[in-house]
C-alpha positions in Angstrom: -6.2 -17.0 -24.1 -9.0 -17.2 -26.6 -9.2 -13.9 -27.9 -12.7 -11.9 -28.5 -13.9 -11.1 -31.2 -13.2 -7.2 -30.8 -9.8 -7.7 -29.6 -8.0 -7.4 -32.3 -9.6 -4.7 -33.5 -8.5 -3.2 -29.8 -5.3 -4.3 -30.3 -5.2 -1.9 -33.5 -6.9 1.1 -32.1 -7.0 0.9 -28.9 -4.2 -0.5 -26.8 -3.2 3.3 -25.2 -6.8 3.7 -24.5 -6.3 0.5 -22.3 -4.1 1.9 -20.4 -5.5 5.3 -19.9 -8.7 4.0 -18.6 -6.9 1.5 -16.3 -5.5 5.3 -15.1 -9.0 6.3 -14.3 -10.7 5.5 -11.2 -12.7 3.0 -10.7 -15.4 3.1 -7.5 -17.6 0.0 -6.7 -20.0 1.4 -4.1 -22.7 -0.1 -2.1 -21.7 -4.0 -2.0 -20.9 -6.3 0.8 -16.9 -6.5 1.2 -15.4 -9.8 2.2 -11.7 -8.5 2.4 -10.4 -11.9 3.7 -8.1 -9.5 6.4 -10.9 -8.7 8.4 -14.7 -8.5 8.8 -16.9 -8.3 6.4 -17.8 -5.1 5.2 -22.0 -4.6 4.9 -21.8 -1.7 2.6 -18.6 -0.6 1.6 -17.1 1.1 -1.2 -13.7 -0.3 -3.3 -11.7 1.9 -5.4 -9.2 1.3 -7.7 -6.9 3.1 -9.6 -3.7 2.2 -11.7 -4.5 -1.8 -11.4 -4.1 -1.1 -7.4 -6.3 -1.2 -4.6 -6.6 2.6 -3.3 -8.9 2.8 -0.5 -11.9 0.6 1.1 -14.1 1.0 4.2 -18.0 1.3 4.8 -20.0 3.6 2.5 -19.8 7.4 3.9 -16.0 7.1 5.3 -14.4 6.2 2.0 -13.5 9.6 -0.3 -14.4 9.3 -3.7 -12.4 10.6 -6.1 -13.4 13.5 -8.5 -14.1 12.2 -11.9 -14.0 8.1 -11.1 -16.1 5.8 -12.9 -18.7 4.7 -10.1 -20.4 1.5 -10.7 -23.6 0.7 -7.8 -22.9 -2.7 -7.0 -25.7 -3.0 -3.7 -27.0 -6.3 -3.8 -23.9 -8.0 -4.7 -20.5 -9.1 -3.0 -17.0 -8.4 -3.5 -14.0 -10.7 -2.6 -10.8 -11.3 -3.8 -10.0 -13.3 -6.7 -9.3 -16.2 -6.2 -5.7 -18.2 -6.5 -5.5 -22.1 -7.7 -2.3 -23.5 -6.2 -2.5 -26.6 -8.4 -3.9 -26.1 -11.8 -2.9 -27.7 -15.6 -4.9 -25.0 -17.8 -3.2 -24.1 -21.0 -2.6 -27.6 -22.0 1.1 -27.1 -20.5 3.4 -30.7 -20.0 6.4 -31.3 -18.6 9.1 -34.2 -18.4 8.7 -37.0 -20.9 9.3 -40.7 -20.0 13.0 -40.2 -20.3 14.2 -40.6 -16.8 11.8 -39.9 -13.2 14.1 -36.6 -12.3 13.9 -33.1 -15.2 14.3 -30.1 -12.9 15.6 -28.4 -15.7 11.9 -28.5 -17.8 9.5 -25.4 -18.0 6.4 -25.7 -17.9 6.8 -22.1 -19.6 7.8 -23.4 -23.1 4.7 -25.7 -23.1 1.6 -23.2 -22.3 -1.0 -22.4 -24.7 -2.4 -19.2 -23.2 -4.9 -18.6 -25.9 -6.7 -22.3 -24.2 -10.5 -21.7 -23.2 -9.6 -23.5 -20.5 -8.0 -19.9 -19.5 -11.3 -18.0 -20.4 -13.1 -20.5 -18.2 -10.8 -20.1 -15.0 -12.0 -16.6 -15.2 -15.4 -17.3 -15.8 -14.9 -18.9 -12.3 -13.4 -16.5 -10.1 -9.5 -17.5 -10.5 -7.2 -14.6 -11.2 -3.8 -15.9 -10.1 -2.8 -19.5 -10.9 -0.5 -21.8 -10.6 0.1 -24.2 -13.9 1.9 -27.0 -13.2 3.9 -30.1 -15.1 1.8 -33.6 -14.5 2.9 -35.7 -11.6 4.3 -39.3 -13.6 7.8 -37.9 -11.9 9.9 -37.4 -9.1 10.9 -34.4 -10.8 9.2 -33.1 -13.5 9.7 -29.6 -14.2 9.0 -26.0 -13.3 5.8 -24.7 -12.3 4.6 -21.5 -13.6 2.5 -18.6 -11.4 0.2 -16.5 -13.9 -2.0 -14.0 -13.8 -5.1 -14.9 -16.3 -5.2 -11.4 -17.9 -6.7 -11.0 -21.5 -3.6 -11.6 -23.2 -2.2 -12.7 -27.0 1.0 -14.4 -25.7 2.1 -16.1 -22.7 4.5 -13.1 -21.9 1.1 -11.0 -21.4 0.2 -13.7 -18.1 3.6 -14.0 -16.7 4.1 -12.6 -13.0 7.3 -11.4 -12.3 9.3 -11.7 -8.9 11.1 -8.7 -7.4 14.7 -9.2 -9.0 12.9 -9.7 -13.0 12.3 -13.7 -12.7 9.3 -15.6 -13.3 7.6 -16.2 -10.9 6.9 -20.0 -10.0 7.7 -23.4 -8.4 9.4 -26.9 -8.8 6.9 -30.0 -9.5 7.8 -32.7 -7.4 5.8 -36.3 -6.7 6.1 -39.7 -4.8 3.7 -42.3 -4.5 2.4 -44.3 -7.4 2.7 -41.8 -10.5 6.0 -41.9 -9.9 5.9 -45.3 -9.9 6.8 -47.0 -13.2 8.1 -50.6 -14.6 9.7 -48.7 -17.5 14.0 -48.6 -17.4 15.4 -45.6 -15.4 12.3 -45.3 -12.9 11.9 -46.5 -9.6 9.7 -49.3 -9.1 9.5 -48.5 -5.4 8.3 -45.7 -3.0 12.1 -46.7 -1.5 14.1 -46.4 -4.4 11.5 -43.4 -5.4 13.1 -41.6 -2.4 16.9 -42.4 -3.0 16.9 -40.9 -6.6 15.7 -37.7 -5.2 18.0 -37.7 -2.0 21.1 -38.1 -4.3 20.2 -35.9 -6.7 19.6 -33.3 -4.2 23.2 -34.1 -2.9 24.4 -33.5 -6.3 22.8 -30.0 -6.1 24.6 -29.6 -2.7 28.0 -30.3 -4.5 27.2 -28.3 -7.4 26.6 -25.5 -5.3 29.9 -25.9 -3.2 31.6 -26.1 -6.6 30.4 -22.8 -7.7 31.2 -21.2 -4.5 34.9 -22.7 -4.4 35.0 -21.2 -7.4 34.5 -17.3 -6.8 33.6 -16.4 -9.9 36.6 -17.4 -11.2 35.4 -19.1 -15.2 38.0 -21.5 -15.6 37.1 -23.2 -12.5 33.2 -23.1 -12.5 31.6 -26.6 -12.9 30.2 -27.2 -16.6 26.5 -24.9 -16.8 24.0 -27.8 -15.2 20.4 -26.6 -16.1 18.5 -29.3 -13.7 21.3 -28.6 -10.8 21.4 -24.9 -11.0 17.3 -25.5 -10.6 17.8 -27.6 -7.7 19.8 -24.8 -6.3 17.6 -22.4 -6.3 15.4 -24.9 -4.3 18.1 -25.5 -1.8 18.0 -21.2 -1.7 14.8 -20.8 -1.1 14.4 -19.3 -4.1 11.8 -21.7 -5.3 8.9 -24.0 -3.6 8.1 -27.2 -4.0 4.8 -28.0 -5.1 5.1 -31.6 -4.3 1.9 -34.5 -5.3 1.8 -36.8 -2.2 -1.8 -38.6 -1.0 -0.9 -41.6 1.5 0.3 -40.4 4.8 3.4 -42.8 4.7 4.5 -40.9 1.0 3.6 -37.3 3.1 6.0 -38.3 6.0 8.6 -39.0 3.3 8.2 -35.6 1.9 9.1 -34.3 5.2 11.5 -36.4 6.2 13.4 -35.1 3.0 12.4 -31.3 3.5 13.8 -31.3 6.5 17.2 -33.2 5.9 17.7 -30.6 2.4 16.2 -27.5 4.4 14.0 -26.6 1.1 10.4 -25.1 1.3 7.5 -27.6 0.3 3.8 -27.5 -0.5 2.0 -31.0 -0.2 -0.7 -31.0 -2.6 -3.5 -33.7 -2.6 -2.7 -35.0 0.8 -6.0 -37.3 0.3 -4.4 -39.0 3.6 -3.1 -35.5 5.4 -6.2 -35.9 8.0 -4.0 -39.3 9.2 -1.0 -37.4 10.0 -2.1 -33.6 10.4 -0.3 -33.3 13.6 2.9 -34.1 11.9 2.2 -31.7 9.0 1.5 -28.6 11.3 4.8 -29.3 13.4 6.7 -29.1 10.6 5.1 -25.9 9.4 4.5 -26.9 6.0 1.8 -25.4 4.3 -1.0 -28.3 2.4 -3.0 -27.4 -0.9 -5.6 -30.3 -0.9 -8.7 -30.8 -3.3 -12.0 -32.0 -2.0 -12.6 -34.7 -4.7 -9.7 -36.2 -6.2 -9.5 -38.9 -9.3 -13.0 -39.5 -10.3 -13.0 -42.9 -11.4 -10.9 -44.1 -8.8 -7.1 -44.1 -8.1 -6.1 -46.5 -5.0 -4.0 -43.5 -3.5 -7.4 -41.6 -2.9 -9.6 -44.6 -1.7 -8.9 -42.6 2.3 -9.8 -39.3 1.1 -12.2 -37.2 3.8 -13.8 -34.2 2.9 -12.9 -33.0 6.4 -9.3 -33.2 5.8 -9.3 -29.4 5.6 -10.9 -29.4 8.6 -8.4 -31.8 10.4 -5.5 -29.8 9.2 -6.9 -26.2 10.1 -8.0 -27.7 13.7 -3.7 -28.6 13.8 -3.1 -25.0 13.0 -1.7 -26.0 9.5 -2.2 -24.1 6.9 -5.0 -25.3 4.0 -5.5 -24.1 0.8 -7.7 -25.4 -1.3 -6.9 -26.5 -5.3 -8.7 -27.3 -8.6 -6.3 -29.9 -10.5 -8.4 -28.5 -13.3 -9.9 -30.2 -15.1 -10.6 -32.4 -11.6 -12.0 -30.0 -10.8 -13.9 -27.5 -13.2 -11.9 -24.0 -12.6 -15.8 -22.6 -13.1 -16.4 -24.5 -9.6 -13.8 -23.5 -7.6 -15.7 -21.7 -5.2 -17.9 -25.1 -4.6 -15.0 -26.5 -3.3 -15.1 -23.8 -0.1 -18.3 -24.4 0.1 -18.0 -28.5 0.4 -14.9 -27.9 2.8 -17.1 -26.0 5.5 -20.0 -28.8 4.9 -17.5 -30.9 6.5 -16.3 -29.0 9.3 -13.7 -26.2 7.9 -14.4 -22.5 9.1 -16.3 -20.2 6.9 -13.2 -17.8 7.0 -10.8 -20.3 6.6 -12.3 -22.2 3.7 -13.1 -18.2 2.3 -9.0 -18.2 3.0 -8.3 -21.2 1.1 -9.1 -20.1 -2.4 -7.8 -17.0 -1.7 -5.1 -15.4 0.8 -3.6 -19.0 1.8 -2.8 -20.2 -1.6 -1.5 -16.6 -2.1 1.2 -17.0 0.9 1.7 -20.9 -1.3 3.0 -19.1 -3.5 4.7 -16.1 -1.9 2.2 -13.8 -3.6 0.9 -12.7 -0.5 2.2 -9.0 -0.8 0.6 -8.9 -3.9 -2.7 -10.8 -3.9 -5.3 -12.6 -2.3 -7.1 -10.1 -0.1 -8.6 -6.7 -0.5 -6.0 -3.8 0.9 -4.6 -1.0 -0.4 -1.4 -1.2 -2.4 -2.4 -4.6 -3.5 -3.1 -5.8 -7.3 -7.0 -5.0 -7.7 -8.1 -8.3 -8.4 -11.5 -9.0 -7.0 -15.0 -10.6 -8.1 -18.0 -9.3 -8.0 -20.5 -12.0 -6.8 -24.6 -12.5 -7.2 -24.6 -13.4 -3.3 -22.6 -15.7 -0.8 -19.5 -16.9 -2.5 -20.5 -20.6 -0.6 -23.6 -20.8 -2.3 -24.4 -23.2 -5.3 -26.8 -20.4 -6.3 -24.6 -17.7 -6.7 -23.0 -16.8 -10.0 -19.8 -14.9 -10.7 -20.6 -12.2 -12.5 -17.5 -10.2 -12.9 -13.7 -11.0 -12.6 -11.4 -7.9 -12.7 -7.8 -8.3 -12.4 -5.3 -5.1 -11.8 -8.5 -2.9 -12.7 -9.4 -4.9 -15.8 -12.2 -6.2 -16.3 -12.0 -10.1 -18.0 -15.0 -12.0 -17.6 -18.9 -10.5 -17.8 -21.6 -13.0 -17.2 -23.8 -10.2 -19.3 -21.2 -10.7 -22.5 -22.6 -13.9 -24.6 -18.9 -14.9 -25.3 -18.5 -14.6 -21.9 -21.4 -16.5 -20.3 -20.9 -19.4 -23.0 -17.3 -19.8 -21.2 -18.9 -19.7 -17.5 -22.3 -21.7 -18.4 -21.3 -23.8 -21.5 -20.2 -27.6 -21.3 -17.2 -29.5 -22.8 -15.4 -27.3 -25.4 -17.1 -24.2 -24.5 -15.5 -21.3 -26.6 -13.3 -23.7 -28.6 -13.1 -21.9 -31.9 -12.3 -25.3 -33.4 -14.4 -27.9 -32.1 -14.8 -30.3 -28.9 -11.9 -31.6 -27.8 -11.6 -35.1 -26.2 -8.6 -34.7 -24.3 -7.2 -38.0 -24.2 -8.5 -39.7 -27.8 -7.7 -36.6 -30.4 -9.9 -34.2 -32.5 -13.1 -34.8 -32.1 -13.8 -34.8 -35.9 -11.2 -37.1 -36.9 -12.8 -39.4 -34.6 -16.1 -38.9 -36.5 -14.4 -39.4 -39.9 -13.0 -42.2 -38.8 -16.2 -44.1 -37.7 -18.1 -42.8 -40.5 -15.3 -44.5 -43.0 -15.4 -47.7 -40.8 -19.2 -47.9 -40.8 -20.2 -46.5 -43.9 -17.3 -47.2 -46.2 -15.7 -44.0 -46.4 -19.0 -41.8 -46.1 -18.2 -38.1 -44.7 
């Protein structure tokens, strides 16, 4: 992430000071709770302590402890903060135009955590992401869960699982990205699904090789990076975060979930409101994004703002993504908003960006909602989180405080436009620096002038 301008200084003096007052609690008294698990709270009381959530009920019934800091936050709301199931901040790529099927690339190896485009996911609410390779692939490459704490390197974001692994999924697409005239991809949404099916067969032998085997190294299979990925797929040790929009390309994503038995995410799904009976019988969770490929790609030309609604009404479960930068990560929470505009729940579009994208990403016991024993990641809001008026104005995560709409640095990530924060100078993602591109047209118009 971008650093502050005191933060290395803090990094000198002051990094066990960090962690002390992170030791101290922290109350937030007076504000309306939204927990996500149950009712709102009118004026309740959060407190924090050692990055957790301690205790929260109404004001009067919660126990504050001797010596916490107490902030009065009546007037404002609290909620959790919020989780992107499908974001590219950081900069991070995947596969290259080698061949349509790379299991074996990390998006990991390819993040530049100290991106403003980090700085302004927090500026919007988003504490827990998930940063994934681009979708020009069947296959291309492991997705990455952070958490978007002030850090220096990408080790400082990384969530770990249980066992000491990172945390994170399998990028997987059909349909027309996927879709190339170059050698060694498939030209049709047919052949798209035979490359997968066998390679996913090849996992299946791998994985009887290895167990033949019994540990025994002189008949283990050669070390496959992309198979032994695939395996952990097949294990359940890894979801599928799979790009699909027409209805015929989501079928085909279920058709091969259940024939490999692996656990799948359909993002986009701009044609899910088609077919959300199917989806919801086979349990498979959709992350979907209310407006998808401004400027127009034919996949999205069906796309329904009520889609949400359609799949929640089948008793699927929606969560709700950014794509960022489709989607400004400052905006997330306009994308709830929009969702119950067309017909979505208040609570479940309030669930979307929060607790639903959290069980995407089997983060549940962690995040996504306010309880004790979970991470203390919450916001605290000017008023409703669905309103276009309201501003976040605080984004903690595990009792740290990251974004202040009071801080300048902060507010010119949250309200700034294109480049906000870059210490460098405005990027135009697809064309280069933006200076070069000066230079150049000043040389070309002026004869060299600078």
């Amino acid at each position: 992430m971008t650093l502050r301008p005191l933060l290395p200084l803090a990094v000198l003096l002051g990094l066990a000071g960090v962690v002390h007052a992170q030791e101290k609690p922290v109350v937030f008294s007076g504000a309306q709770i939204i927990p996500i698990t149950g009712q709102p709270i009118a004026r309740g009381v959060l407190v924090v302590q050692g990055g957790k959530i301690t205790a929260l009920g109404a004001l009067g019934s919660v126990a504050i402890p001797a010596g916490a800091e107490i902030h009065d936050a009546t007037g404002k709301i609290i909620m959790p903060g919020l989780v992107d199931s499908h974001s590219h901040i950081g900069g991070g790529q995947g596969a290259d135009g080698s061949n349509p099927i790379q299991p074996d690339v990390r998006v990991l190896d390819a993040i530049d955590v100290r991106s403003p485009s980090i700085q302004k996911a927090q500026a919007g609410g988003i504490t827990t992401v998930n940063v994934m390779p681009g979708s020009g692939h069947l296959i291309s490459g492991q997705t990455l869960y952070l958490k978007l704490r002030d850090g220096r390197v990408v080790d400082d974001v990384l969530i770990k699982n249980a066992d000491g692994s990172l945390a994170g999924g399998l990028k997987m697409a059909n349909g027309t990205n996927s879709i190339r005239s170059s050698p060694n991809f498939p030209g049709t949404r047919g052949k798209s699904a035979a490359l997968v099916r066998t390679q996913f067969i090849k996992a299946q032998e791998y994985k009887a090789k290895i167990a033949r085997a019994k540990d025994d190294p002189e008949k283990l299979p050669p070390r496959d990076l992309a198979l032994e990925m695939l395996v952990e797929v097949l294990d359940g040790k890894r979801v599928v975060q799979h790009h699909t929009h027409r209805h015929d390309d989501i079928l085909t994503v279920l058709r091969l979930q259940k024939e490999f038995g692996f656990k799948v995410v359909l993002h986009h799904v701009s044609e899910g409101w088609k077919v959300a009976a199917e989806i919801a019988a086979a349990g498979v969770a959709s992350s979907i994004i209310i407006v998808d490929s401004p400027g127009g790609k034919l996949e999205t030309k069906d796309l329904s703002f009520a889609t949400g609604a359609i799949l929640e009404k089948a008793g699927a479960l929606v969560g709700l993504h950014t794509d960022d930068g489709v989607t400004d990560s400052r905006h997330f929470l306009r994308s709830a908003g929009l969702a119950v505009r067309a017909g979505m729940t208040r609570d479940g579009a309030l669930r979307a960006v929060t607790l639903a994208n959290a069980q995407m990403l089997d983060l549940a016991d962690r995040v996504g909602s306010l309880e004790p024993g979970k991470d203390a990641d919450f916001l605290v809001l000017s008023g409703d989180p669905l309103s276009v008026y309201t501003q976040v104005e605080q984004t903690w995560i595990e009792g740290s405080k990251v974004f202040d709409l009071s801080d300048p640095q902060d507010r010119l990530y949250a309200l700034g436009g294109a480049g906000a924060g870059d210490a460098v100078s405005p990027p135009l993602c697809c064309f280069g620096n933006a200076w070069d591109i000066i230079a150049n047209a000043n040389a070309v118009l002026f004869g060299g002038a600078q």
